[in-house]
Structure formats: structure tokens, C-alpha cells
VODRENTOR-497657 format. One record per residue (C-alpha): residue number from 1; residue in one letter; x, y, z. Coordinates in steps of 0.5 Angstrom, whole numbers, padded with zeros to 4 digits, m for minus. Layout:
N
REC  num  residuo     c1     c2     c3
REC  NUM        a      X      Y      Z
...
// end
This chain:
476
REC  num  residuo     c1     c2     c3
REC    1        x   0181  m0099  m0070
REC    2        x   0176  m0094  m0068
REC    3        x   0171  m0094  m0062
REC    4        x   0164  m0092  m0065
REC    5        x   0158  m0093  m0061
REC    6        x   0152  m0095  m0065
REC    7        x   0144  m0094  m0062
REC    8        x   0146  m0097  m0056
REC    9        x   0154  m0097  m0054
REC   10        x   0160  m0100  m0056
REC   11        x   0159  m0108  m0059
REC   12        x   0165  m0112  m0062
REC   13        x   0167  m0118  m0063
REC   14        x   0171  m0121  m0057
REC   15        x   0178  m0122  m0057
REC   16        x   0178  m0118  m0063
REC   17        x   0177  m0111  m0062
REC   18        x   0173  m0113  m0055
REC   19        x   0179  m0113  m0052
REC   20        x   0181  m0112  m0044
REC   21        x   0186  m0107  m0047
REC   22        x   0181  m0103  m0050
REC   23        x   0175  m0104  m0044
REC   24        x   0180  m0100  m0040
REC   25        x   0181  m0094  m0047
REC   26        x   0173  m0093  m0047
REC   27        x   0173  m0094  m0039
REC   28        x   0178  m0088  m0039
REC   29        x   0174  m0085  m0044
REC   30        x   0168  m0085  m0039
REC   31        x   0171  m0083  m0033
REC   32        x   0174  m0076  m0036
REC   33        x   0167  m0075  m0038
REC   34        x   0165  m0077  m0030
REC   35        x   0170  m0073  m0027
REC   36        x   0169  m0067  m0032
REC   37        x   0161  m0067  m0030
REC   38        x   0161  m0068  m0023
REC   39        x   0164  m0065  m0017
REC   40        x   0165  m0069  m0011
REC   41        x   0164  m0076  m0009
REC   42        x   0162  m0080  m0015
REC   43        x   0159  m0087  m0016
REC   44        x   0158  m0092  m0022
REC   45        x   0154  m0098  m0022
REC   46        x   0158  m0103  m0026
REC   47        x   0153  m0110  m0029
REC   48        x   0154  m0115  m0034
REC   49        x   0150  m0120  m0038
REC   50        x   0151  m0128  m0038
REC   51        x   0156  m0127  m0044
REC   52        x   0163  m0129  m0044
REC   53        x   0168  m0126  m0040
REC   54        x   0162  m0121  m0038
REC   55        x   0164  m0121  m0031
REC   56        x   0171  m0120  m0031
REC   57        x   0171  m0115  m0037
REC   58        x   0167  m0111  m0031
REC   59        x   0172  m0113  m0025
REC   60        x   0177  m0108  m0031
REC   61        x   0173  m0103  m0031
REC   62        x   0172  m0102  m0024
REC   63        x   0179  m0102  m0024
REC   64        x   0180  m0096  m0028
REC   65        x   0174  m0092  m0024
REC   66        x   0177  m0094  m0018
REC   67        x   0184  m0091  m0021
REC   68        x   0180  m0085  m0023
REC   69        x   0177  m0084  m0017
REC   70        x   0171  m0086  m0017
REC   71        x   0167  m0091  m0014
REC   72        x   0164  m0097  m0017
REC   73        x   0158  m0102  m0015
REC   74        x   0159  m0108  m0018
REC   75        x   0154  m0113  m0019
REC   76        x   0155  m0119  m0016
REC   77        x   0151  m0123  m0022
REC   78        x   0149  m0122  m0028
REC   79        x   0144  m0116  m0028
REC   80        x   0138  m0114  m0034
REC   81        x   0139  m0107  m0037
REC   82        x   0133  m0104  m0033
REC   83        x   0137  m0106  m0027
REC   84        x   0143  m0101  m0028
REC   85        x   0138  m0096  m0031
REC   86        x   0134  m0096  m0025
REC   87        x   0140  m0097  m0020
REC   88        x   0143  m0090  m0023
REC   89        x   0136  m0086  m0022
REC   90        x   0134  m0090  m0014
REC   91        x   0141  m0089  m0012
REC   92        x   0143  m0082  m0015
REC   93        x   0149  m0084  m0018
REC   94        x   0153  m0081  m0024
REC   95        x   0152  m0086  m0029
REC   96        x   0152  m0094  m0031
REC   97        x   0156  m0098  m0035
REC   98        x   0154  m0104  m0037
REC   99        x   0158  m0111  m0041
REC  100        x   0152  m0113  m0046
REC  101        x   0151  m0114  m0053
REC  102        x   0144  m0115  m0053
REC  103        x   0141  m0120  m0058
REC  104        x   0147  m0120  m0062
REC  105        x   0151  m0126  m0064
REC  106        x   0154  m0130  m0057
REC  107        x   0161  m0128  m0061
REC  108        x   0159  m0121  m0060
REC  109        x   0160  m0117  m0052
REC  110        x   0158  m0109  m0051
REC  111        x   0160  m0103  m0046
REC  112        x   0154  m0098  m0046
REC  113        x   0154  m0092  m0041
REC  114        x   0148  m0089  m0039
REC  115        x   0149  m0083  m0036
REC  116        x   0146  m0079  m0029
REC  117        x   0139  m0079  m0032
REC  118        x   0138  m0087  m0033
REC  119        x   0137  m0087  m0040
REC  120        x   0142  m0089  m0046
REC  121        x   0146  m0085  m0047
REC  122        x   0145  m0078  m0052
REC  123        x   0149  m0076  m0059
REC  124        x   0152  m0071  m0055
REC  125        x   0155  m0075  m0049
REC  126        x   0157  m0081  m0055
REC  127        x   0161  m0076  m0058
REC  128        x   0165  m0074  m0052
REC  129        x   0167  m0081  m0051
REC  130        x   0168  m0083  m0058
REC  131        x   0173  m0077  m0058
REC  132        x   0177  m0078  m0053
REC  133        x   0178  m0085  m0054
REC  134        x   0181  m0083  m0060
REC  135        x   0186  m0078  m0056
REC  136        x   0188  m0085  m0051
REC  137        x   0189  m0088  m0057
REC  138        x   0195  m0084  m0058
REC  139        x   0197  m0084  m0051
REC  140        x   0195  m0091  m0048
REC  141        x   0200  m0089  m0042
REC  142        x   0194  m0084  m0040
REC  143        x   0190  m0090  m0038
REC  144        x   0189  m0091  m0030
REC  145        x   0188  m0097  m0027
REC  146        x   0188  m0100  m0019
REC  147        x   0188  m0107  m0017
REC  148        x   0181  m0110  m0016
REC  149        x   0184  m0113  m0008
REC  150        x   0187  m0106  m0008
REC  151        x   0181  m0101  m0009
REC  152        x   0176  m0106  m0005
REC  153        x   0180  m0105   0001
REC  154        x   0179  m0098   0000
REC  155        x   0172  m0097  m0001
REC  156        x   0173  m0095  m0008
REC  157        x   0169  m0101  m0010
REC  158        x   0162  m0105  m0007
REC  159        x   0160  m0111  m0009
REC  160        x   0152  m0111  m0009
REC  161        x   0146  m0114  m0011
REC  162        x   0140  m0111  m0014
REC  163        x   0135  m0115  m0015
REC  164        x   0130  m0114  m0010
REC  165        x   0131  m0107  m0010
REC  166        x   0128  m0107  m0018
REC  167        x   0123  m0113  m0016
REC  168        x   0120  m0108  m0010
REC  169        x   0119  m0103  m0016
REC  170        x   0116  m0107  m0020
REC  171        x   0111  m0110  m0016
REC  172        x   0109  m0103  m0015
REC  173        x   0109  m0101  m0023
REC  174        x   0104  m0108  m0024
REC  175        x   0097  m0110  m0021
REC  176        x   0100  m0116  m0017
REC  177        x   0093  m0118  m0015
REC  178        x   0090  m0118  m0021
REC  179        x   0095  m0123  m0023
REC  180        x   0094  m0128  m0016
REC  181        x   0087  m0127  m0017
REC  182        x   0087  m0130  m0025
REC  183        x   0091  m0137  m0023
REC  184        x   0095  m0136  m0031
REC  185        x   0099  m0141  m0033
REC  186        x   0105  m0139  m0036
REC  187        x   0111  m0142  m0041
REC  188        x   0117  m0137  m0040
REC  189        x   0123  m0138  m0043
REC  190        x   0129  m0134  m0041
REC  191        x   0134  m0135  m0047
REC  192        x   0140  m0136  m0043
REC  193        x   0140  m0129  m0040
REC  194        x   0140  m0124  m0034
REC  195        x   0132  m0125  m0033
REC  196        x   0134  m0131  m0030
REC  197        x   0131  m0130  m0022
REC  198        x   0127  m0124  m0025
REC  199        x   0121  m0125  m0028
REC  200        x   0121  m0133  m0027
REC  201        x   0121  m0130  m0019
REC  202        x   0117  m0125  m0021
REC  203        x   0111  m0129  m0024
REC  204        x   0112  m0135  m0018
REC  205        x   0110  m0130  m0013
REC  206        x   0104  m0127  m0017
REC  207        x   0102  m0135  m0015
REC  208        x   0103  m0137  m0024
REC  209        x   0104  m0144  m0025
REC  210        x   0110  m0143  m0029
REC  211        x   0114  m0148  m0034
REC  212        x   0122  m0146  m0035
REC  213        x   0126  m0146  m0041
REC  214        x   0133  m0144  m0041
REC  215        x   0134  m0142  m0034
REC  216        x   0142  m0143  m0033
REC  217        x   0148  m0139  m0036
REC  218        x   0150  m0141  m0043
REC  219        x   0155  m0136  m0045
REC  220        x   0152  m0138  m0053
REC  221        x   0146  m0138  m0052
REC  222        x   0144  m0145  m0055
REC  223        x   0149  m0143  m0061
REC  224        x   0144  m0137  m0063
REC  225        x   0143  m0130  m0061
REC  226        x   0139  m0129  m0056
REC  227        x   0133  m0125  m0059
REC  228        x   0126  m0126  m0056
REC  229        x   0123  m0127  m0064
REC  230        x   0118  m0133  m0068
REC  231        x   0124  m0136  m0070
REC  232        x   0128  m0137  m0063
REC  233        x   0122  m0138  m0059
REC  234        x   0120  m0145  m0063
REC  235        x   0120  m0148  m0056
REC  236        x   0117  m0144  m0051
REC  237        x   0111  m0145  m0057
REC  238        x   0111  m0152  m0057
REC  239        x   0110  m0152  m0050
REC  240        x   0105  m0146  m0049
REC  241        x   0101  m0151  m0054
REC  242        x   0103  m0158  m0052
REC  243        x   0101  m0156  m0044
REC  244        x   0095  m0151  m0046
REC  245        x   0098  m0145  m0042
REC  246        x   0095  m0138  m0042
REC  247        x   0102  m0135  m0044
REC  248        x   0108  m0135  m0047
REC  249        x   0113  m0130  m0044
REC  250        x   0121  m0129  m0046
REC  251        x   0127  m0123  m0045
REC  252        x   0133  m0123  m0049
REC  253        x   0140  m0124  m0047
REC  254        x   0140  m0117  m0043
REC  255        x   0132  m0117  m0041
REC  256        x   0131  m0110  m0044
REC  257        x   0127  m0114  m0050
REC  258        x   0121  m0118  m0050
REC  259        x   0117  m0124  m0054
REC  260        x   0110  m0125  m0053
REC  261        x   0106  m0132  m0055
REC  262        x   0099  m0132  m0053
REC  263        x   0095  m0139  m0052
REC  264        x   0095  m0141  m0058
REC  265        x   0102  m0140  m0059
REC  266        x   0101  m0134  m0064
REC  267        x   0107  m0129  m0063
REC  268        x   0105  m0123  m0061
REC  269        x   0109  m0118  m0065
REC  270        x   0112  m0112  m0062
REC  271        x   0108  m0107  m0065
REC  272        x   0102  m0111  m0063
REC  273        x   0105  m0111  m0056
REC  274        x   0106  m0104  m0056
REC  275        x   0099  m0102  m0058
REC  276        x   0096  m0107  m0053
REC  277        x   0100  m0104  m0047
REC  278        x   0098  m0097  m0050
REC  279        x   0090  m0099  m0050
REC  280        x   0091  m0103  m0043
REC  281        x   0094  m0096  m0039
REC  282        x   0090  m0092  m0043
REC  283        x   0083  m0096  m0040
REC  284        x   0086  m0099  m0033
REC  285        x   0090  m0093  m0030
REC  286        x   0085  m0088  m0034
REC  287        x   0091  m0085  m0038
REC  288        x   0088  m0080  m0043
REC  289        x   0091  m0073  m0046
REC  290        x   0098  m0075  m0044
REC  291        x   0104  m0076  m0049
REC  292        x   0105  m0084  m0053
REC  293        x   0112  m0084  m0056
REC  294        x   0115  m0089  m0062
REC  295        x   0121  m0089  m0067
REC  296        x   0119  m0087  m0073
REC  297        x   0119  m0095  m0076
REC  298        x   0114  m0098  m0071
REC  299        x   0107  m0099  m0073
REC  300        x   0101  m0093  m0073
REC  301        x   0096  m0098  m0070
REC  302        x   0099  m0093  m0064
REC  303        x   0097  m0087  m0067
REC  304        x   0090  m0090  m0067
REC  305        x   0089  m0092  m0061
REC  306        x   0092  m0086  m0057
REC  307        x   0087  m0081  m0062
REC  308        x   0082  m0086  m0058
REC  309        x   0084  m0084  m0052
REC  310        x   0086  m0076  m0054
REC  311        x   0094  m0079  m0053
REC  312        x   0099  m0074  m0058
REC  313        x   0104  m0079  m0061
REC  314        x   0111  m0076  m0061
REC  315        x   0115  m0080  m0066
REC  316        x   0123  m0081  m0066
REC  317        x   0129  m0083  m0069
REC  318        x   0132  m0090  m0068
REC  319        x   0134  m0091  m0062
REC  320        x   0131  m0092  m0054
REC  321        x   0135  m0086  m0052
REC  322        x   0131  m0081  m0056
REC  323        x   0124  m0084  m0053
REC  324        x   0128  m0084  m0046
REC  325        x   0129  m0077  m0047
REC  326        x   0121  m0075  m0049
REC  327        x   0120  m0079  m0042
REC  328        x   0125  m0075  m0037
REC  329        x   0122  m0068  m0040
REC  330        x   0115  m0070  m0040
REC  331        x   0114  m0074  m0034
REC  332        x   0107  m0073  m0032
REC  333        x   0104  m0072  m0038
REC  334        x   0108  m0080  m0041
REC  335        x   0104  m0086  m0042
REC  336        x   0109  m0090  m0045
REC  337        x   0114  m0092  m0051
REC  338        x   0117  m0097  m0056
REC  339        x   0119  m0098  m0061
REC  340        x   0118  m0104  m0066
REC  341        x   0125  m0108  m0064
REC  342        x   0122  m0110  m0058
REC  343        x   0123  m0105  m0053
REC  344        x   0119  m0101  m0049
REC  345        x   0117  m0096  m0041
REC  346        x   0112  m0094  m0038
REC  347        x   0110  m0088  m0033
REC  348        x   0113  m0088  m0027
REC  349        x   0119  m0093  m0029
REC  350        x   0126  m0092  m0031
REC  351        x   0128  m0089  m0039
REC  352        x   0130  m0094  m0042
REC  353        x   0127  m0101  m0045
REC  354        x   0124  m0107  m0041
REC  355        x   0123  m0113  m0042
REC  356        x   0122  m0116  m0035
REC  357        x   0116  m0110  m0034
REC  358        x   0113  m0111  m0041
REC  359        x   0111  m0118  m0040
REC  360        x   0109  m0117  m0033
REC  361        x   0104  m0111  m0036
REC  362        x   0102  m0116  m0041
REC  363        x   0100  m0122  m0036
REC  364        x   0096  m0116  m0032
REC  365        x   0093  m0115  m0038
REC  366        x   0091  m0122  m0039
REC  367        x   0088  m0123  m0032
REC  368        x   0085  m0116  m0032
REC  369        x   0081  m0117  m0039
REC  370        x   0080  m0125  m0038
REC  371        x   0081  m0127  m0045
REC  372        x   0087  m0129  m0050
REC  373        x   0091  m0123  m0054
REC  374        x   0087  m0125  m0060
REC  375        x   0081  m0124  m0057
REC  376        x   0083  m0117  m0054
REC  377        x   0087  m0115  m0061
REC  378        x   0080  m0117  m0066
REC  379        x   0076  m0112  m0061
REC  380        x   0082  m0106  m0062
REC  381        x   0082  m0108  m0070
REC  382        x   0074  m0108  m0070
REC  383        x   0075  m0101  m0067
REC  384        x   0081  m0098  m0069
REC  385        x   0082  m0101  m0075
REC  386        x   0088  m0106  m0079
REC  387        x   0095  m0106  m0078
REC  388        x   0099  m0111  m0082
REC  389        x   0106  m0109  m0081
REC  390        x   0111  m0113  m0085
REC  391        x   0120  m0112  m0085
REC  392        x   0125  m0114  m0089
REC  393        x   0133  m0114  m0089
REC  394        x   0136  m0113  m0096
REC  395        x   0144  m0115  m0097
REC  396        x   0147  m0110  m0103
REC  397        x   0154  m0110  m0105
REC  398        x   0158  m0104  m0103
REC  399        x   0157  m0100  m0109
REC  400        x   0150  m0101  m0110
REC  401        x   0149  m0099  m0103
REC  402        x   0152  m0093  m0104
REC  403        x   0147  m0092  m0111
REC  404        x   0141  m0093  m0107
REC  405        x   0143  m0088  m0103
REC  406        x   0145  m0082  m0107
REC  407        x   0138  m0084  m0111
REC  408        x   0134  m0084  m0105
REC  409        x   0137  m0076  m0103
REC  410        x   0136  m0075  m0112
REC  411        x   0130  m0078  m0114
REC  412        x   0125  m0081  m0108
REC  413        x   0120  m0085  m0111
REC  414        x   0113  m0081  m0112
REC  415        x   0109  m0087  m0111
REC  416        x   0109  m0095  m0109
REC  417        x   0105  m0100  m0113
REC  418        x   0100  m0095  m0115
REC  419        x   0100  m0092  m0108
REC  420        x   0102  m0084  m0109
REC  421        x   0107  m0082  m0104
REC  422        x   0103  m0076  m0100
REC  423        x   0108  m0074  m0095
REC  424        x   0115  m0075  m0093
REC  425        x   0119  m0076  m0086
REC  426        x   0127  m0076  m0086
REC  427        x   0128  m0076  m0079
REC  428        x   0132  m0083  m0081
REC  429        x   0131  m0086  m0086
REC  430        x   0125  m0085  m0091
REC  431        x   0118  m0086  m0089
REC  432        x   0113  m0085  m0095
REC  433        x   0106  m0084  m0091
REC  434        x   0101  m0085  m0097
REC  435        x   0096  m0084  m0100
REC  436        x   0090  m0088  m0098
REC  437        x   0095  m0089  m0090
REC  438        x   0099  m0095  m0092
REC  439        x   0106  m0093  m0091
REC  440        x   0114  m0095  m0093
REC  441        x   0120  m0095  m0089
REC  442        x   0127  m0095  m0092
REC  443        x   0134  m0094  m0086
REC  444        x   0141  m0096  m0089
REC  445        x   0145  m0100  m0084
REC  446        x   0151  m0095  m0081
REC  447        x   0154  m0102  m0081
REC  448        x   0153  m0107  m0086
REC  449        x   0151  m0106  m0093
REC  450        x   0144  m0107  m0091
REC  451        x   0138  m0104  m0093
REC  452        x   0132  m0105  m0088
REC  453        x   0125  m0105  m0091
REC  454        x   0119  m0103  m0087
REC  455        x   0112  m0104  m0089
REC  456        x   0105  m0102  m0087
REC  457        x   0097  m0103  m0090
REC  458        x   0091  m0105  m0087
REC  459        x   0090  m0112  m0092
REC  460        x   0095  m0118  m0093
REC  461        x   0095  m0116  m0100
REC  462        x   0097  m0109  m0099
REC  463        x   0102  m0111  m0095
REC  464        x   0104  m0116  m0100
REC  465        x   0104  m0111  m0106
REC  466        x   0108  m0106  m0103
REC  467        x   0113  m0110  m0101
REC  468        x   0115  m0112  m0107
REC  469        x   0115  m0105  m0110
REC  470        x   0120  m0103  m0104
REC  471        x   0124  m0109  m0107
REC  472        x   0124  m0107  m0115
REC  473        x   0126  m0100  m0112
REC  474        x   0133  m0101  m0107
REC  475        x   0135  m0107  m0112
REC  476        x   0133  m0104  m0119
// end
């Protein structure tokens, strides 16, 4: 087998390819990266989410830091991934791993490193690792391991807890007062996942009255992924709406994504979240002339807005290291960043996604403008105009994968129910940006034969015509 690391660490399924042994070939990898690029005493925080064996997948791997020279802080629970991120730029450590596989199925775990800088890590450092695993491959006696007792006794690994630490954080980042003032009532649903004790926590001491859902560990998940989306938050919707609460809240299983229901129970979709919290800065902290970063698939209702403030949108490929990237080079003039999968940051905070933040920023915004999300979202539409965003995935065959991929490259289409296509973006996938500003996105799955279909137009009707022209072209 070969370890590849996709746009946020390594994933497999566990017992499979996620293996101890190969947890301790990829930390190996990790630790000649640490060793090579730091001199000295270097520390790495070792976290993990609710997922089977999460923890003692951990305990391997600080046993192979600790061989390796390095110190570990291991968590003493399962941790949200902003945590560790926040933990490597607070403590100035030389890096983060963390056992997580996101919103992935429960069968699934994942190994991500971030290095010194916070953020996911680059291509560049991705590559680093993926290469020498493939050395250790052939050379597994070179892996190093220290028995957990052993290393503890000589200071090579410290159990820690972070909580407070990013709590504090977090308070500072959100106007806490606002929310204590305005009494909300919120529904908050945790999914089995590390926001448990974070945002629950968080919102208690902002004085809410919060009703909980799936508050314990639950290595499954209630039997699905622990994605934050419409389907998934069915209950957390009921209860908004049995209970008449102000809000809906919810994190995926790491706490790096977020879900949003308003008091109707509407879920908020991502791309409207990101375009709220980008209006909210924008007027509450009066942000104006700074930068706003998306990937190239989230929504233009972005760039509306930030025109409106006199905000430059920088756009990226997929992946939330790319948008951290923006963010450390550009700290002073970066407002926030997001991407359509439902992650996002904001100035001042770490380089990588938040979900714990997110929903704290949005019940500020609600408390702040006194009025449900619709309300605030038909005052943007009034004034920025319409963003109807539809995705789509489609399942190909091997071969007919491979055909629309070449026919992509050759013969890009020229236009999309009778739209004509005025300018093209390839920095991953193709986006058509037309005619009249709709547009049409298409990525190909690096792993499955899958084909990710993206539209985006100001009527239901367009969106809905656009859709189906997308279809004919990948299936045809």
C-alpha cells in the first residue's frame, strides 16, 4: 500500500490500511520532518477525536516521538482540531498531529499534521512525508519506538489539557456581552464529537439556554458520518422548532465544520454563513479594505459583499491550508476565510478551519442584529443581490471517468443552457464563469470515480436549467 495524504491528512479505514503499524511508519515520517527542520528541544502536540482507538493511536505515536527525541503533549481527551492548531502557535511548538477523520464515515480514522505555522499542511511538506514513508516501507526496522511508561518517566511526554487555554481565546474573539445581553435560546447539537464541553461550555457561560443533543462519546456516530449538514441535523431541527428556540447550532466530529438552523428551522447553508460572517465583521469591527479568502467553488455572494465594504476576495484551490496560507502572509489586512464544505477562520485566530468559532460568531450576530438569519439574509439580498448555489455528486465508471477527463482538457464546453461561457478557472477543476455571472463548477474526485458538479445563478429556474446541462455534458 501507499500512504497518500489527501486535502487534510492521511484517512483510511481502520484495521485495514489504519493500522498501529503504519501509525507508527507515518509518525516516523513526521518526526525526520521535525528533526530535520528544527534544531534543539522540539515539541509536538499529539490530539485526537471521539473515533475508535483514537487515543491509543495517539499513545503510538508519542511513543515514537519520544524515541525520536521529541517531546509530546498528549491530550488527555479528545480535542476539536482548532485546538491543536491553536495550541502549536500559543505554545510555539514545532508542529501538531492529530487522529481524526473529520465528517468521514465512523469505519474511517485519519493522521493530520499541521506544522509550526498552525495551519494544515502545505504540498510541499505533504510530499516530504509521503516520500519517506515510502523509504520506511522497505526499511520498517528504521522506525523508533519508546515505551509510553518509559518516555513519561523521562519527560518526553506530558499529558495536557487544552480547553481552557482556547476557551479564553475564544472569548476574546467574540463579543461575549452581546450574547449575555440578548438571552437566546439555543438548540446544540455536538454529534457525538470533540465540541463536547467546548461549545455547549462556551454558550452556558454566555447565559443561553441551551438544549443538548448527543452530548457522549459514540465511536459510530448514531451509525452515520458525523457531517453537520440538512440531513444529519434533522433533529436538532425538530427541536429548534418544537421548542421555538432562536437557533440551531452544531460542529462535526472534530468541531472544524459547522451547521446552522435558524428559528424556523432553515439550515443555513455554508456559503450563506460565510457571506453573513464576512457582512457581520465587515460592519461590527468596521473591517473595510482588508482581504476575504474562498476556494474556488464557494459562492460569489462573497465577492458581493466584500465590493460593498471595498474588501479584495483572493480565491484558492480546495483545501483549507491554502486559505491558511493567505492568512499568515497577510495577518493585518485578512478578514476571514471559507470554503463552501463548511469551514472557516477569522482574523486574530488560528490558520485552520473552526466550527466551535463559527457558531459562536454567528449567535453574536444574532444577538447583535436582534432578528432571525433570514431577516438579516433577505436585507443582504435586497442589497447585494441573489445567490442560489446548487452541488451535485456524480458516480462514473473507471472508463468514463477517464473520457470526461480527457474531453474536459480537449473540448471544454463553449456554453451551458444557452449561457455562453466568458472566462474560465482552472486552478482545480473547471469553474465557467458566465455570461450573465451564473457560473459552473466541475472537480474530479482524486479518489473515487466521482464527478463533483457545482452551480451557481440568481433564480431557482437557472440554477435548476444549468444543473441539468452540467449533468448532459459529464454523462454524455
Amino acid at each position: 500500500m501507499k500512504i497518500k495524504f489527501g486535502t487534510s491528512g492521511w484517512r483510511d479505514i481502520i484495521a485495514e490500511n489504519f493500522t498501529f503499524e503504519n501509525v507508527k511508519l507515518v509518525t516516523q515520517a513526521i518526526a525526520d520532518y521535525v528533526n530535520q527542520k528544527f534544531a534543539g528541544q522540539k515539541k509536538v502536540i499529539v490530539g485526537y477525536d471521539p473515533r475508535f482507538l483514537s487515543e491509543d493511536f495517539a499513545k503510538t505515536s508519542c511513543c515514537v516521538l519520544s524515541a525520536n527525541g521529541i517531546k509530546s503533549l498528549y491530550t488527555k481527551r479528545d480535542v476539536p482540531t482548532p485546538v491543536v492548531a491553536y495550541e502549536i502557535i500559543s505554545k510555539k511548538l514545532a508542529g501538531g498531529i492529530n487522529f481524526t477523520a473529520s465528517h468521514n464515515p465512523p469505519e474511517y480514522n485519519g493522521l493530520k499534521f499541521s506544522p509550526d505555522w498552525g495551519g494544515p499542511a502545505l504540498p510541499e511538506t505533504t510530499q516530504f512525508i509521503e516520500k519517506a514513508c515510502e523509504e520506511l516501507m522497505s526499511n520498517r526496522e528504521r522506525i523508533k519506538e519508546m515505551d509510553y511508561d518509559e518516555a513519561k518517566k523521562k519527560g518526553l511526554i506530558e499529558e495536557i489539557d487544552p480547553r481552557q487555554n482556547f476557551l479564553k481565546r475564544i472569548k476574546q474573539l467574540v463579543d461575549i456581552k452581546s450574547i449575555k445581553k440578548a438571552k437566546l435560546k439555543v438548540g446544540v447539537d455536538l454529534l457525538y464529537g470533540t465540541a463536547r464541553g467546548y461549545l455547549d461550555e462556551l454558550l452556558k457561560e454566555c447565559g443561553c439556554k441551551i438544549t443538548v443533543l448527543h452530548d457522549w462519546r459514540d465511536v459510530l456516530f448514531g451509525g452515520h458520518r458525523p457531517e453537520p449538514d440538512e440531513e444529519n441535523l434533522k433533529g436538532l431541527i425538530d427541536v429548534v422548532k418544537k421548542k421555538k428556540l432562536n437557533l440551531g447550532l452544531s460542529c462535526d466530529g472534530d468541531a472544524d465544520r459547522f451547521g446552522i438552523v435558524d428559528s424556523d428551522g432553515t439550515f443555513i447553508t455554508p456559503n450563506q454563513v460565510i457571506a453573513l460572517l464576512l457582512y457581520h465583521l465587515a460592519k461590527s469591527r468596521n473591517y473595510r479594505g482588508g482581504i476575504a479568502v474562498r476556494s474556488v467553488m464557494t459562492s460569489h455572494f462573497v465577492d458581493s459583499i466584500a465590493k460593498g465594504y471595498d474588501v479584495e476576495v483572493k480565491e484558492t484551490p480546495v483545501g483549507f491550508k491554502f486559505i491558511g496560507g493567505i492568512m499568515v502572509e497577510n495577518p493585518d489586512k485578512f478578514i476571514i476565510g471559507g470554503e463552501e464544505s463548511g469551514g472557516l477562520t477569522i482574523r486574530g485566530h488560528v490558520p485552520e478551519k473552526d466550527g466551535v468559532l463559527a457558531c459562536m460568531l454567528i449567535a453574536e450576530m444574532v444577538a447583535q442584529e436582534k432578528k432571525p438569519i433570514r431577516k438579516i439574509l433577505q436585507e443582504l439580498e435586497k442589497k447585494f443581490g441573489k445567490f442560489i448555489t446548487k452541488r451535485v455528486n456524480l458516480s462514473l465508471t473507471k472508463e468514463n471517468m477517464e473520457k470526461f477527463r480527457e474531453k474536459l482538457k480537449s473540448t471544454p464546453p463553449e456554453e451551458f443552457a444557452g449561457l455562453k461561457v466568458k472566462k474560465l478557472i482552472t486552478i482545480d477543476g473547471f469553474k465557467f464563469i458566465l455570461e450573465d455571472g451564473s457560473w459552473v463548477g466541475m472537480r474530479l474526485s482524486g479518489t473515487e470515480p466521482i464527478v463533483r458538479l457545482y452551480i451557481e445563478s440568481d433564480t431557482v429556474k437557472k440554477v435548476s436549467e444549468l444543473k441539468s446541462a452540467g449533468e448532459k455534458f459529464i454523462t454524455s
